[in-house]
Backbone bond lengths (Angstrom), bond angles and torsions (degrees), N, CA, C in turn:
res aa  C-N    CA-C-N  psi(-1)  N-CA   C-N-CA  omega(-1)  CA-C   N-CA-C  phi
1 X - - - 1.465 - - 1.533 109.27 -
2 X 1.638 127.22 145.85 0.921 127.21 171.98 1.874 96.54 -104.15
3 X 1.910 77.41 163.72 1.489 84.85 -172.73 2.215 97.39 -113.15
4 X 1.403 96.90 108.21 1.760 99.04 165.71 1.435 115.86 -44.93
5 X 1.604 112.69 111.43 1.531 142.43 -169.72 1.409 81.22 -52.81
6 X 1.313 136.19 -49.28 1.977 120.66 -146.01 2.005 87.00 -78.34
7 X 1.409 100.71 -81.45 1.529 108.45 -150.90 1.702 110.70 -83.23
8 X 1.606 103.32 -3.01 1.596 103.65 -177.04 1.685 121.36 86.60
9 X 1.194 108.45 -5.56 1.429 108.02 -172.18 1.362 116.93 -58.03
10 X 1.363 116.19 178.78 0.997 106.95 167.46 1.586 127.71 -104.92
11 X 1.678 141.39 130.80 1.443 119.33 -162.37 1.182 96.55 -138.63
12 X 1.542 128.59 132.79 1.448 144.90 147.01 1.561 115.40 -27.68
13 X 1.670 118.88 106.59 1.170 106.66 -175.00 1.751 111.13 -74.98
14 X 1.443 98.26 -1.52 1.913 99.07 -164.41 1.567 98.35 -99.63
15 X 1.594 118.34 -16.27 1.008 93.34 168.74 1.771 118.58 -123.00
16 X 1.334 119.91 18.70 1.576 122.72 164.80 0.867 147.09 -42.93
17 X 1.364 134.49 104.07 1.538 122.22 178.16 1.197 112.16 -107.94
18 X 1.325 114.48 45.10 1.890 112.29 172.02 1.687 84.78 -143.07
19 X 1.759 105.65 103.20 1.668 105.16 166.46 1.244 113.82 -116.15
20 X 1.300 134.45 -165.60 1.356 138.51 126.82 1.443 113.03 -167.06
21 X 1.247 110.43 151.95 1.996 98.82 178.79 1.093 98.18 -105.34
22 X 1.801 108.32 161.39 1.328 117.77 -167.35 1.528 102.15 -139.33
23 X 1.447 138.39 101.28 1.372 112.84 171.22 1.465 104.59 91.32
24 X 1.657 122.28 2.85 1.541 115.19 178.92 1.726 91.02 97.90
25 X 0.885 145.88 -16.10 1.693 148.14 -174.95 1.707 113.91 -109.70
26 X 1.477 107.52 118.86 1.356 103.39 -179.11 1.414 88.81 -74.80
27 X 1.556 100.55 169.05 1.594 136.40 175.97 1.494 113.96 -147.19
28 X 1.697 113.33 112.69 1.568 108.05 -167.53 1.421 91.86 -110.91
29 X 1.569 117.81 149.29 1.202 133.91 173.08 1.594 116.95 -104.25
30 X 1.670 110.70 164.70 1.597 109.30 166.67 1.028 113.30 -96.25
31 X 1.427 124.66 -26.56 1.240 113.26 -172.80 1.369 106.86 -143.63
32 X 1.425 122.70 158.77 2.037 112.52 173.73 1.265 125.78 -60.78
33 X 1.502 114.43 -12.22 1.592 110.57 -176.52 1.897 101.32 -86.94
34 X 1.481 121.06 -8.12 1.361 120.59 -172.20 1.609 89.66 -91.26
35 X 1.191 118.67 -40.41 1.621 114.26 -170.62 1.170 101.46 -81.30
36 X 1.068 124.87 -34.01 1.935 116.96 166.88 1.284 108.48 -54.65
37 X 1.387 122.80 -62.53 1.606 126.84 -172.76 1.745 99.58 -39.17
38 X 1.343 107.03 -67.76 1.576 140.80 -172.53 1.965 93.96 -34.52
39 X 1.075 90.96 -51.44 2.133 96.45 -162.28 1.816 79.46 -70.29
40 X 0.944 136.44 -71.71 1.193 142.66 -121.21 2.041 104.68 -73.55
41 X 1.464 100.84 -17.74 1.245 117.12 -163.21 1.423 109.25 -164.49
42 X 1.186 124.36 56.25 1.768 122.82 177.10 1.083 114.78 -68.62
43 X 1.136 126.87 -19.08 2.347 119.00 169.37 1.180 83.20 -78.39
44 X 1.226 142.48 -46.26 1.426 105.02 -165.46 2.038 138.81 -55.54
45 X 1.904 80.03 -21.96 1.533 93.27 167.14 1.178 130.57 -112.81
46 X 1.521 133.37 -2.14 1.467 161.52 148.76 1.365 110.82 -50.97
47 X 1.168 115.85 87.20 2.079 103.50 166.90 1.322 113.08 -84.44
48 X 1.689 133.22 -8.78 1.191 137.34 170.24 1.348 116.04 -57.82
């Protein structure tokens, strides 16, 4: 399971349809307002 960078949840990478890569690293979301947040500002949720 991946864990959604915005709210922490937890999301099925086999079954997601909210992705995006960041830096060479996918990032799956739960919902579109976390992948909006997520696009709009990715250092803000990346400590790598």
């Amino acid at each position: 399971m991946a864990v959604d960078p915005v709210c922490k949840m937890e999301v099925d990478e086999k079954t997601a349809k909210l992705k995006t890569e960041y830096k060479g690293k996918t990032y799956y979301f739960c919902a579109p307002g976390c992948k909006k947040m997520f696009e709009a500002n990715p250092a803000k949720f990346v400590t790598s």
